[in-house]
ChimeraX commands (.cxc) that place a marker at each C-alpha (Angstrom):
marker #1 position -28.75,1.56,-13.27 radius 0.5
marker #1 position -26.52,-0.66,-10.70 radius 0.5
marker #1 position -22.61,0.14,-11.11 radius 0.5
marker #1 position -20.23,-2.18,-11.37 radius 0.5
marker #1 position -16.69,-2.09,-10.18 radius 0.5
marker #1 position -13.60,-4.43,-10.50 radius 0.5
marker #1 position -10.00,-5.31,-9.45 radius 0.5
marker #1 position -7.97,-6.81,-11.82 radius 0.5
marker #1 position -4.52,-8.60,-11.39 radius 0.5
marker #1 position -2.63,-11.86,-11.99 radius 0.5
marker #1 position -3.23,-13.85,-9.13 radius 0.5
marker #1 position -6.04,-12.34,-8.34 radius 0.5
marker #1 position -7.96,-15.10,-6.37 radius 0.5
marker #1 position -6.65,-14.20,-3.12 radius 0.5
marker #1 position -7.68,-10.75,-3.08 radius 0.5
marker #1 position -9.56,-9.04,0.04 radius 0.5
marker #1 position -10.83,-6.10,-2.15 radius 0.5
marker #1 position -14.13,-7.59,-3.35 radius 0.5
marker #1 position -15.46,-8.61,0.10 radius 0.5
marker #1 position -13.95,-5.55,1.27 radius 0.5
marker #1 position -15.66,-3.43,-1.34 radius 0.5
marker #1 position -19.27,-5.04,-1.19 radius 0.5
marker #1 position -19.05,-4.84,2.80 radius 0.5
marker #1 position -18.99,-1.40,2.05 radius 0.5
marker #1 position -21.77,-1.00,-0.57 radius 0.5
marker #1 position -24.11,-2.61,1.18 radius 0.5
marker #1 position -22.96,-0.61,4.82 radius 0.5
marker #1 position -23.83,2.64,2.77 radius 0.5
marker #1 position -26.71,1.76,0.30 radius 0.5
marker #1 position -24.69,1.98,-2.29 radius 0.5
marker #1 position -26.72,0.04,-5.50 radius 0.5
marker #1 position -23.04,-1.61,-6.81 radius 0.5
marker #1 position -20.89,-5.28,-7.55 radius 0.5
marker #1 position -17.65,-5.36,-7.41 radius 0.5
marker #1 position -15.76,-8.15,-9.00 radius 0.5
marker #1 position -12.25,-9.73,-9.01 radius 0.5
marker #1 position -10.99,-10.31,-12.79 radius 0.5
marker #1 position -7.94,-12.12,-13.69 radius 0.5
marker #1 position -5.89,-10.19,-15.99 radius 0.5
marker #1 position -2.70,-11.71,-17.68 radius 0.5
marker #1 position -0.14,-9.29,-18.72 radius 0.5
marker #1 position -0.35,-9.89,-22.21 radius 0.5
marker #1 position -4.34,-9.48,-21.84 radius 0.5
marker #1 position -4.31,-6.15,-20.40 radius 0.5
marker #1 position -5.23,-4.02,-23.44 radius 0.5
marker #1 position -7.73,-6.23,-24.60 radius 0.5
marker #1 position -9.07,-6.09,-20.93 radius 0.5
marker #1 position -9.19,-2.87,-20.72 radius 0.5
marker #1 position -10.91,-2.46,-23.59 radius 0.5
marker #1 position -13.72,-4.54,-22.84 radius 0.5
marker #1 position -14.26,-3.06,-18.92 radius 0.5
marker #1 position -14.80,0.13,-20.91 radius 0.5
marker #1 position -17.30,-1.71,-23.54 radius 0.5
marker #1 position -18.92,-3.26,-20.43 radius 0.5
marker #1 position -19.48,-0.05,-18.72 radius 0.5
marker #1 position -17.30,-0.13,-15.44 radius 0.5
marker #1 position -17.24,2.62,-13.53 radius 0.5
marker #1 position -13.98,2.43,-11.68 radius 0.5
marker #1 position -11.76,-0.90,-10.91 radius 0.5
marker #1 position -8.25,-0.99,-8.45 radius 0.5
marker #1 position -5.07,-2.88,-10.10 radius 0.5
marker #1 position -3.27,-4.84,-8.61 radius 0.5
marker #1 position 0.72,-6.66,-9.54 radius 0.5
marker #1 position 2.24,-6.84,-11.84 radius 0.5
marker #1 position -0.33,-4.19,-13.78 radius 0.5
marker #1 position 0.56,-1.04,-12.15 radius 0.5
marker #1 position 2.92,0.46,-14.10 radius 0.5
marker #1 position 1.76,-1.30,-17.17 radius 0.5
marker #1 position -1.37,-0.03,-17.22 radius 0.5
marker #1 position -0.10,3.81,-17.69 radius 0.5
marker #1 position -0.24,3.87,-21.32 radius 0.5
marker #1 position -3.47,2.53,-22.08 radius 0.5
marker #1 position -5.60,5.62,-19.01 radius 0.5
marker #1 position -6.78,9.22,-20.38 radius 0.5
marker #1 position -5.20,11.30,-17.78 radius 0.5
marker #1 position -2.95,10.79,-14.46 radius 0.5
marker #1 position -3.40,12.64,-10.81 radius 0.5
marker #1 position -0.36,14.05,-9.89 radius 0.5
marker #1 position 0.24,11.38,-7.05 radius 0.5
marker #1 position -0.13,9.07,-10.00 radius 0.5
marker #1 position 2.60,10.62,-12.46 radius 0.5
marker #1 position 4.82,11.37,-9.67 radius 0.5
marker #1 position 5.15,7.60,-8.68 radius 0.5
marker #1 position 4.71,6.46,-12.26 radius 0.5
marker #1 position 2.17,3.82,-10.76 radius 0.5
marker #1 position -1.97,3.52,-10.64 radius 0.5
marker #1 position -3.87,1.43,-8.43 radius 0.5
marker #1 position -7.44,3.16,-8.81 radius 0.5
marker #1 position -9.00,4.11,-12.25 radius 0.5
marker #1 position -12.45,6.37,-11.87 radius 0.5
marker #1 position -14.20,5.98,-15.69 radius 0.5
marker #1 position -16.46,8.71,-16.40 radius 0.5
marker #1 position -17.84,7.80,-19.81 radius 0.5
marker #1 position -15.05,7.27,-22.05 radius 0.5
marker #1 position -12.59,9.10,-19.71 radius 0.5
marker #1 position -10.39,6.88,-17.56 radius 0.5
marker #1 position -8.45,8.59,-14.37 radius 0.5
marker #1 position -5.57,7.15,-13.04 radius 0.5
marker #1 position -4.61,7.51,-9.14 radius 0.5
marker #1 position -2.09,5.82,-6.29 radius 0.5
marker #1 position -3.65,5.54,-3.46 radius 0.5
marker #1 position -1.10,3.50,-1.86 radius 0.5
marker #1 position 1.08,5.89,-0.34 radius 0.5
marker #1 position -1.38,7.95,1.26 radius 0.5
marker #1 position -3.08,4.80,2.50 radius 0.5
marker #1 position -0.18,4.03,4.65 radius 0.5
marker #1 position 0.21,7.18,6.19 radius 0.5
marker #1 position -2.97,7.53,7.09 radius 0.5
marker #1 position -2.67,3.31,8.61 radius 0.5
marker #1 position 0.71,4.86,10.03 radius 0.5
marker #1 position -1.48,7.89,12.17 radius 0.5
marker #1 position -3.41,5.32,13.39 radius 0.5
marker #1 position -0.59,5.41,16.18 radius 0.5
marker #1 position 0.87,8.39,17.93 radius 0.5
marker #1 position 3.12,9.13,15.56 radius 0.5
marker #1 position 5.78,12.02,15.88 radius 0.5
marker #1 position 6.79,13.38,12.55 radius 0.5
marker #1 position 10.28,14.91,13.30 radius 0.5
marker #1 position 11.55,11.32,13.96 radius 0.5
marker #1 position 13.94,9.78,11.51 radius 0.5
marker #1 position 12.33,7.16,9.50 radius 0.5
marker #1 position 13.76,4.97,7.31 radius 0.5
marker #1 position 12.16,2.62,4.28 radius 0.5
marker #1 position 13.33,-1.14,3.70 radius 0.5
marker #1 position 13.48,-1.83,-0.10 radius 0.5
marker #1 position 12.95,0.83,-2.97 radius 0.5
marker #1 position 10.71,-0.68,-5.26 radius 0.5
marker #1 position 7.12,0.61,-6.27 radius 0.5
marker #1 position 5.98,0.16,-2.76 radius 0.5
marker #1 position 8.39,2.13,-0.81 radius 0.5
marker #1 position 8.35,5.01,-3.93 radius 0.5
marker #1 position 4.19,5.53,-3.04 radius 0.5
marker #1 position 5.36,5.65,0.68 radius 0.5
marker #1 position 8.70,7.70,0.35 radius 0.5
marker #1 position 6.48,10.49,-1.35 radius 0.5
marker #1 position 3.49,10.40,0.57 radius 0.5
marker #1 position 5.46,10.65,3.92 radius 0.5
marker #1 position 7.20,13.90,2.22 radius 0.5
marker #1 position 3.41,15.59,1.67 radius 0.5
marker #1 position 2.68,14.49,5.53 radius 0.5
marker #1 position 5.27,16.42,6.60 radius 0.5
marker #1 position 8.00,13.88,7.80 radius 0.5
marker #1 position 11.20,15.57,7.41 radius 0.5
marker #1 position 14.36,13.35,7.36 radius 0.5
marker #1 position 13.20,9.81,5.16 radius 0.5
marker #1 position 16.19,7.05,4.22 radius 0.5
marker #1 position 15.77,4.62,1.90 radius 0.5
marker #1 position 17.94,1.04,2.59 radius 0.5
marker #1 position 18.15,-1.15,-0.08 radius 0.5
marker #1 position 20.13,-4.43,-1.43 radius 0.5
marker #1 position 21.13,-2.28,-4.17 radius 0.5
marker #1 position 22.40,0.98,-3.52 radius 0.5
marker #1 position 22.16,2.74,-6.91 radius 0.5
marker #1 position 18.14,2.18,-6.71 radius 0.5
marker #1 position 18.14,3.64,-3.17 radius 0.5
marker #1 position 19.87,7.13,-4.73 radius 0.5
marker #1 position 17.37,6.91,-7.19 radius 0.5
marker #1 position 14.29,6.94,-5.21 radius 0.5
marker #1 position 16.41,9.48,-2.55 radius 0.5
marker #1 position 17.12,11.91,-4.91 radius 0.5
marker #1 position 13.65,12.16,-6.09 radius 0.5
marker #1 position 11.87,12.59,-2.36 radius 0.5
marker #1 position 14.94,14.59,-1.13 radius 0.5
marker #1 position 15.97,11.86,1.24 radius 0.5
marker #1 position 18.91,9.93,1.40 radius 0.5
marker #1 position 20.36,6.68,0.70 radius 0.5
marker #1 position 22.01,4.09,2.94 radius 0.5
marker #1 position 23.11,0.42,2.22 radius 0.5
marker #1 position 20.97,-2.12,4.15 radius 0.5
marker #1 position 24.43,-2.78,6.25 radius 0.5
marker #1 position 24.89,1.13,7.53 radius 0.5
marker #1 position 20.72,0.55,7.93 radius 0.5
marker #1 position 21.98,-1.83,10.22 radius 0.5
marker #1 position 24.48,-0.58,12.15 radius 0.5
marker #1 position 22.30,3.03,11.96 radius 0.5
marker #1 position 19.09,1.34,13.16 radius 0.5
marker #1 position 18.47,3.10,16.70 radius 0.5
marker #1 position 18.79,6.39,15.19 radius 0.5
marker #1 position 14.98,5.55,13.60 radius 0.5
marker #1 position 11.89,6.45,15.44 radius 0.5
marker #1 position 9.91,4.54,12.49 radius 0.5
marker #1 position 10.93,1.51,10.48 radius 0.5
marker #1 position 9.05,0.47,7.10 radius 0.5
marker #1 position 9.40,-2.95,5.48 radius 0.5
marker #1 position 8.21,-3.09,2.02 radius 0.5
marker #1 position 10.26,-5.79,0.93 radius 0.5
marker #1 position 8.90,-9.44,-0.47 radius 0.5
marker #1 position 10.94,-11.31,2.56 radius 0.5
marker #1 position 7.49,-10.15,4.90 radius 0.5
marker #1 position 5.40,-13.03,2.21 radius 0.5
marker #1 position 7.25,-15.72,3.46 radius 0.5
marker #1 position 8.51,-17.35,6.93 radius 0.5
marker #1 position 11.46,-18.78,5.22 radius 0.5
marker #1 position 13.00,-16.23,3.55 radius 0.5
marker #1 position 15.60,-14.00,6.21 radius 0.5
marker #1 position 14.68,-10.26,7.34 radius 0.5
marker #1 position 16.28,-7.63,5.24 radius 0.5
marker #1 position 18.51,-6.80,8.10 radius 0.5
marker #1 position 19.18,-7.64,12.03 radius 0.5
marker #1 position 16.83,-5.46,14.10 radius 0.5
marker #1 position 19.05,-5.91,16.92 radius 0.5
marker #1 position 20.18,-2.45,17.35 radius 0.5
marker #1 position 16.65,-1.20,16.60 radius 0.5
marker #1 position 15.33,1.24,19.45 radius 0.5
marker #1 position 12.49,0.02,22.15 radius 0.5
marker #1 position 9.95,2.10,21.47 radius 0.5
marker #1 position 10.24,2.86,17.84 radius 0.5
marker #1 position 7.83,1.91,15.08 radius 0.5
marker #1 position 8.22,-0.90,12.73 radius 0.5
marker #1 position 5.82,-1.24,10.01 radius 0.5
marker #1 position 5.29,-4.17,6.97 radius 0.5
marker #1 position 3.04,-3.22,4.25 radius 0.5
marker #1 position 2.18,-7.13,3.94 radius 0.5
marker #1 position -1.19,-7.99,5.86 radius 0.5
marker #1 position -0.95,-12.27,5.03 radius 0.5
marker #1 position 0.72,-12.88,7.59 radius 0.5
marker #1 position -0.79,-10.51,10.07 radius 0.5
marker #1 position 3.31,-10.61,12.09 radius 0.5
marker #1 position 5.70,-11.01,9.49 radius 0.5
marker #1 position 8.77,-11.86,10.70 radius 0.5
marker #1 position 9.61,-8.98,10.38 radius 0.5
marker #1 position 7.14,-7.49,13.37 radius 0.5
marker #1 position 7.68,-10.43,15.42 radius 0.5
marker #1 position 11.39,-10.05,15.63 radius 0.5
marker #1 position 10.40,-6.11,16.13 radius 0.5
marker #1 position 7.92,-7.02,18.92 radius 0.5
marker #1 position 11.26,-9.19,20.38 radius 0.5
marker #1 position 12.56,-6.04,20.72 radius 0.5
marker #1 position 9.84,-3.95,22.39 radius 0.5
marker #1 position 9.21,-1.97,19.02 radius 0.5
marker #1 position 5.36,-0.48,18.48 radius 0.5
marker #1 position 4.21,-2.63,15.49 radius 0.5
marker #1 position 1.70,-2.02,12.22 radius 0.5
marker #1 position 0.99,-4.60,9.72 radius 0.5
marker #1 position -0.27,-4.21,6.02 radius 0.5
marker #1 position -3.59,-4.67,7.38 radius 0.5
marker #1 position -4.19,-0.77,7.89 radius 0.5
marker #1 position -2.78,0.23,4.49 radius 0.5
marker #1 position -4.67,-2.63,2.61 radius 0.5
marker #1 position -8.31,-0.87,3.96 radius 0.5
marker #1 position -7.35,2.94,4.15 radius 0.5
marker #1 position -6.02,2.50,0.35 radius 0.5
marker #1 position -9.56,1.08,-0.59 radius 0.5
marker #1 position -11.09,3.32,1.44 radius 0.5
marker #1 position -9.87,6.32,-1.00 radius 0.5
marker #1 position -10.39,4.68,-3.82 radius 0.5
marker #1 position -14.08,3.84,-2.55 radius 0.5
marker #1 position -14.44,7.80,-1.77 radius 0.5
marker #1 position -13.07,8.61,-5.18 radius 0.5
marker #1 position -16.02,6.22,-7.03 radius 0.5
marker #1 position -18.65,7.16,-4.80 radius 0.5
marker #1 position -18.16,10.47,-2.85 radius 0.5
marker #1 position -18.99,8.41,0.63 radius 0.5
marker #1 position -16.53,7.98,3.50 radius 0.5
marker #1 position -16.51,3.92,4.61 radius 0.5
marker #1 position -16.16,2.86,7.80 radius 0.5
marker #1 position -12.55,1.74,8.11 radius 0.5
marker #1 position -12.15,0.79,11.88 radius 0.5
marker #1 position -14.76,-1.42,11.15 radius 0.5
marker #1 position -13.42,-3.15,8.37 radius 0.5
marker #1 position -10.18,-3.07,10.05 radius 0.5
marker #1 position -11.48,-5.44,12.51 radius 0.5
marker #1 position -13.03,-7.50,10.25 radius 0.5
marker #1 position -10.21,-7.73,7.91 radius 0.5
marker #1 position -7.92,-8.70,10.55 radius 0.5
marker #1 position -10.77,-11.57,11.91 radius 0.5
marker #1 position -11.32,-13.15,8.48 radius 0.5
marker #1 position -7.46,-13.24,8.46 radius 0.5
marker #1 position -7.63,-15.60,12.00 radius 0.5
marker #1 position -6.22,-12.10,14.25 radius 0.5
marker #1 position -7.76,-9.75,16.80 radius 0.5
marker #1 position -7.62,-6.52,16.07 radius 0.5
marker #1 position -6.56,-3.88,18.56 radius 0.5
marker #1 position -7.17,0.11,18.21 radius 0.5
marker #1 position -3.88,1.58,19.03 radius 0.5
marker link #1:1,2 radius 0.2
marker link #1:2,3 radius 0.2
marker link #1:3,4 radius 0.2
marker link #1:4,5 radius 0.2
marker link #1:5,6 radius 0.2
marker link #1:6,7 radius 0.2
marker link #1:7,8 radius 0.2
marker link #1:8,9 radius 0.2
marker link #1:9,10 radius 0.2
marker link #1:10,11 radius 0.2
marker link #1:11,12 radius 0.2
marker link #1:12,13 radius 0.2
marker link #1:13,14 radius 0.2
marker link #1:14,15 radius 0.2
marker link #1:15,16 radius 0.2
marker link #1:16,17 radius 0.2
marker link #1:17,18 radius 0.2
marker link #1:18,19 radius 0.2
marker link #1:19,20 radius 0.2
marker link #1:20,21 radius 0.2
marker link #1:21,22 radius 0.2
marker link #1:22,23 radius 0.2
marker link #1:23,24 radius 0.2
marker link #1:24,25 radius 0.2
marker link #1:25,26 radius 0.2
marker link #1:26,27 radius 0.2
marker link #1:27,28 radius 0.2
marker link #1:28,29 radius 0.2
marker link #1:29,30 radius 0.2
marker link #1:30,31 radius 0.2
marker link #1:31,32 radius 0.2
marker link #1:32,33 radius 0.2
marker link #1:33,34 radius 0.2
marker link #1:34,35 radius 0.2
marker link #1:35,36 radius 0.2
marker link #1:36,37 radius 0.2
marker link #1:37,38 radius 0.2
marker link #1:38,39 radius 0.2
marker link #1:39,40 radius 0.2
marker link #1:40,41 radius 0.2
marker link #1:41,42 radius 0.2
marker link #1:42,43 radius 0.2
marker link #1:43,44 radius 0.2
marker link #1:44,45 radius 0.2
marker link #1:45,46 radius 0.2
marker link #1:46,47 radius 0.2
marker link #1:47,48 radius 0.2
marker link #1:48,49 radius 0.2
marker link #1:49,50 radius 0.2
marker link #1:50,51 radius 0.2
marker link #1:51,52 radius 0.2
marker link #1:52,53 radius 0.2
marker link #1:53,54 radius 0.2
marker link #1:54,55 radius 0.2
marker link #1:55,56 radius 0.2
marker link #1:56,57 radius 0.2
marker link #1:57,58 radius 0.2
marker link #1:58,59 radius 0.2
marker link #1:59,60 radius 0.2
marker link #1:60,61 radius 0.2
marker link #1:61,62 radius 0.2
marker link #1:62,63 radius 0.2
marker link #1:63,64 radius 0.2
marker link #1:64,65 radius 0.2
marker link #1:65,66 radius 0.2
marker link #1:66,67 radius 0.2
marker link #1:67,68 radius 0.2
marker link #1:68,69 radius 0.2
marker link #1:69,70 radius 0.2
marker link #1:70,71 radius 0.2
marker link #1:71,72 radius 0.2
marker link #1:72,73 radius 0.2
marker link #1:73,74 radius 0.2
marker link #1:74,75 radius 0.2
marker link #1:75,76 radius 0.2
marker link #1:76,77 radius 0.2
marker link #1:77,78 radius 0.2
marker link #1:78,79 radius 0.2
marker link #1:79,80 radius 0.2
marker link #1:80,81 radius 0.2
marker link #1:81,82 radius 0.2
marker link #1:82,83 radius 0.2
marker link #1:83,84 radius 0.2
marker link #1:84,85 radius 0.2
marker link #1:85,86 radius 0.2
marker link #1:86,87 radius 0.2
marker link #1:87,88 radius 0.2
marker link #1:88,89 radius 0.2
marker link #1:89,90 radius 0.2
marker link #1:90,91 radius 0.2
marker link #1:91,92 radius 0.2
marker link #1:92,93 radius 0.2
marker link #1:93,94 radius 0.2
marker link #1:94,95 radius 0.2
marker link #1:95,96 radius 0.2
marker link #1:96,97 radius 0.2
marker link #1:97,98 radius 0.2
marker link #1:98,99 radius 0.2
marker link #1:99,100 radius 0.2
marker link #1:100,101 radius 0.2
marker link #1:101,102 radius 0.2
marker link #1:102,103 radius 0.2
marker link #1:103,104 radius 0.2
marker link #1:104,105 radius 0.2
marker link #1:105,106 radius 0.2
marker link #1:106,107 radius 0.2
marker link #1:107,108 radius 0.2
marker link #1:108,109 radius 0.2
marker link #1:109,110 radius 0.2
marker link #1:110,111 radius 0.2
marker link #1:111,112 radius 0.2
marker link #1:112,113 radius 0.2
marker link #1:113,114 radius 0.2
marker link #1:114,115 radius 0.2
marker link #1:115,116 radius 0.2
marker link #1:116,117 radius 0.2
marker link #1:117,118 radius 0.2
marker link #1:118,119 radius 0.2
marker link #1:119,120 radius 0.2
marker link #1:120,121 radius 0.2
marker link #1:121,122 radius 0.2
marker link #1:122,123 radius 0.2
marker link #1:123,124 radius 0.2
marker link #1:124,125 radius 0.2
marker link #1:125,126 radius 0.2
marker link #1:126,127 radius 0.2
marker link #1:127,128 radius 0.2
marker link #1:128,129 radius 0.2
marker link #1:129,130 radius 0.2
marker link #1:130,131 radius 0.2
marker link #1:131,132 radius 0.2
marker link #1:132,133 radius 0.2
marker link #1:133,134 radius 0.2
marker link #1:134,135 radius 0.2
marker link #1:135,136 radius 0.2
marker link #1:136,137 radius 0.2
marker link #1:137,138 radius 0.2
marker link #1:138,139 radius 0.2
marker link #1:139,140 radius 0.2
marker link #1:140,141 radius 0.2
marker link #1:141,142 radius 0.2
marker link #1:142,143 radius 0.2
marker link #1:143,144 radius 0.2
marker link #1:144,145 radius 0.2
marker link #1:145,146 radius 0.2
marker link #1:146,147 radius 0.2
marker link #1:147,148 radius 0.2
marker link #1:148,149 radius 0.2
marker link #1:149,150 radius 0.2
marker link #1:150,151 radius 0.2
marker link #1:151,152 radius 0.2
marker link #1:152,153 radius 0.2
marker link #1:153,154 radius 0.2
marker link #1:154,155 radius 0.2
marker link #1:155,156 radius 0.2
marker link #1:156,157 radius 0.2
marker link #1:157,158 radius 0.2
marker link #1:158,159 radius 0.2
marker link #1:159,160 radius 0.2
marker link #1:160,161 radius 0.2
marker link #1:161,162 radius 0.2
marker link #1:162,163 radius 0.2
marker link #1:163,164 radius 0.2
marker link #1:164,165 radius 0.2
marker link #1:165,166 radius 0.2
marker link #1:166,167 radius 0.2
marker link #1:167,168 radius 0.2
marker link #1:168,169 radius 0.2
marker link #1:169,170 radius 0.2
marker link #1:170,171 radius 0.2
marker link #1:171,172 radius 0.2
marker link #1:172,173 radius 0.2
marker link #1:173,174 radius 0.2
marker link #1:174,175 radius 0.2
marker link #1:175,176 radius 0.2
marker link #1:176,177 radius 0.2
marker link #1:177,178 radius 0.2
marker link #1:178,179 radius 0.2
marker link #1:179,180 radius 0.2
marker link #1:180,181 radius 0.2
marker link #1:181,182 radius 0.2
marker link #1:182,183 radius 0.2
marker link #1:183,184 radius 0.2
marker link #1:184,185 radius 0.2
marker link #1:185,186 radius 0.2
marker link #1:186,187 radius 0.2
marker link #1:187,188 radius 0.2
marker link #1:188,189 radius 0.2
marker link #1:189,190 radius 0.2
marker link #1:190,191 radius 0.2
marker link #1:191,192 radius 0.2
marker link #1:192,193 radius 0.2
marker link #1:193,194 radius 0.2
marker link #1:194,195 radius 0.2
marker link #1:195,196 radius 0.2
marker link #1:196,197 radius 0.2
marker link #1:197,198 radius 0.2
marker link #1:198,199 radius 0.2
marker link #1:199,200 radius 0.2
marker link #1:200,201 radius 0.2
marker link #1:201,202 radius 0.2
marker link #1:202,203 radius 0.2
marker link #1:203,204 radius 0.2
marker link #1:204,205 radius 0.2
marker link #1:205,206 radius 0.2
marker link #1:206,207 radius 0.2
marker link #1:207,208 radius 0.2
marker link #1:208,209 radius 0.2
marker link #1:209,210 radius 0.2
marker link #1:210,211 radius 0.2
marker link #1:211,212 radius 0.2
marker link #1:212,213 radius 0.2
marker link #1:213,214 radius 0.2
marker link #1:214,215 radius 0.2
marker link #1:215,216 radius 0.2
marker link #1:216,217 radius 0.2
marker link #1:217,218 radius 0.2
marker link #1:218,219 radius 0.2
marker link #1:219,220 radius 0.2
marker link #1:220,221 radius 0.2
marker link #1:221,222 radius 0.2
marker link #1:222,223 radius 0.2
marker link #1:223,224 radius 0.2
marker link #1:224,225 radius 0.2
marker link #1:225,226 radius 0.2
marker link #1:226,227 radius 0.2
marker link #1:227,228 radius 0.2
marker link #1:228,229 radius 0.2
marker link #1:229,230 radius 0.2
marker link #1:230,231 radius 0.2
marker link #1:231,232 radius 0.2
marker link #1:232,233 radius 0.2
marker link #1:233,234 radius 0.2
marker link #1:234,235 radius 0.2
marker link #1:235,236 radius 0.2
marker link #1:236,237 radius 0.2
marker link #1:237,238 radius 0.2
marker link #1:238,239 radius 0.2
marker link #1:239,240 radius 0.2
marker link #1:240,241 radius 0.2
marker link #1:241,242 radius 0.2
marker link #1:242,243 radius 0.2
marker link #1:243,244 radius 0.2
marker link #1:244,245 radius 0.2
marker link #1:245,246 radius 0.2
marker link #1:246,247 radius 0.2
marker link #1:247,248 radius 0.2
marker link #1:248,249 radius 0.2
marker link #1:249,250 radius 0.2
marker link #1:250,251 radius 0.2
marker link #1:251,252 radius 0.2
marker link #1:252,253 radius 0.2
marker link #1:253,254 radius 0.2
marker link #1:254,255 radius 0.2
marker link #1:255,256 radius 0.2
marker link #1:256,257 radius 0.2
marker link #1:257,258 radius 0.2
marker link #1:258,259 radius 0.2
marker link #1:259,260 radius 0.2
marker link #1:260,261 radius 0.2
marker link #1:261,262 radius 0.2
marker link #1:262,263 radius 0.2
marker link #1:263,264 radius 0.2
marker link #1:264,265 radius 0.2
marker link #1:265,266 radius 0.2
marker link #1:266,267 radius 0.2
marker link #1:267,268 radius 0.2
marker link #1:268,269 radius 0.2
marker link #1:269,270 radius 0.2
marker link #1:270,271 radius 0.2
marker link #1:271,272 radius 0.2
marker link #1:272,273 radius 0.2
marker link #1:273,274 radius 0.2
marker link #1:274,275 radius 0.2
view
């Protein structure tokens, strides 16, 4: 019988996963749908109720549903408890698995570049984002991770649990060149209007700046990196190499996820480069 998969969120129009999803089922035979489903907060235990009824076999969530959803799943992955978070359910008849996939997606978009792990590297922002990619970092074997962030009591937080440490977003700042890799996982990357998190004037040529947003394809973020001779990665690679565990997870194949790099970045009016 053909399997059906979903993501749910609210918005959830704008969402790449379904195209990026059936590219993928239909690149590897794979007899599945996979459908975006607008969930509003106070409709998420009713939905999830009925995706069981209806027999999915796996969906992703999206915001604001990630932490909310915790309650209502049969067991967590480890990855998942740690950064109290899912974004990938497997069902397996009544049993519902939660996972984050998030983190480990952006390392593996981050190793898409030479990447030296005894540099310093320090995380913009503290929220659920930068949590997935503080931890993950720590199982790749990065050794010294800061976390910068408007408020300085969340930044300890999230420091204390990774065993990094904590900086204001002005010693960031003034700090910057001692970073070999930069990661923005603030909101200011959505919009052209709103200013960067910090200067990036003392930021070192040569150095990696990353944004976990892919819409724009260069923030402003990158650009004023690029300014500044910096290497730069956009959300673009952590977007697909998420899905692309999640897809693994639900089906046991591999995708291809250079190729859906490239057409990721196309259908978002770029050109994608392999660094």
């Amino acid at each position: 019988m053909k399997k059906w998969y979903a993501v749910i969120g609210d918005p959830i129009a704008h969402s790449l996963s379904p195209y990026m999803h059936e590219t993928w089922f239909a690149e590897n035979g794979v007899d599945a749908s996979y459908i975006p489903i607008h969930v509003k907060p106070a409709d998420l235990e009713k939905a999830l109720s009925a995706l069981k009824t209806l027999g999915v076999s796996g969906f992703n969530i999206t915001l604001p549903h990630k932490e909310a959803i915790l309650p209502f799943l049969d067991r967590l992955d480890e990855t998942a408890s740690i950064m109290s978070a899912v974004n990938t359910v497997v069902v397996d008849g009544n049993q519902s698995s939660g996972y984050n996939t998030d983190g480990d997606g952006f390392v593996e978009s981050l190793f898409t570049t030479p990447v030296d792990i005894s540099k310093k590297v320090l995380i913009i922002g503290a929220g659920g984002a930068a949590r997935g990619i503080a931890f993950a970092l720590k199982r790749a074997g990065f050794g010294t991770v800061a976390i910068a962030n408007r408020t300085l009591q969340r930044a300890k937080e999230l420091a204390d649990e990774v065993g990094g440490f904590p900086m204001t977003l002005a010693e960031a700042e003034n700090d910057l060149g001692e970073f070999g890799i930069i990661i923005q996982t603030t909101s200011v990357g959505l919009s052209e209007n709103k200013a960067l998190p910090m200067s990036l004037e003392n930021i070192k040529a040569g150095s990696i700046a990353a944004d976990i947003i892919y819409t724009p394809l260069e923030t402003p973020f990158l650009k004023k990196a690029k300014e500044q001779k910096c290497i730069t990665i956009n959300g673009v690679g952590m977007f697909v190499y998420q899905g692309a565990i999640a897809f693994e997870k639900w089906t046991g194949v591999k995708p291809d996820t250079e190729k859906m790099m490239k057409l990721i970045t196309s259908k978002l009016g770029g050109h994608y480069v392999n660094k």
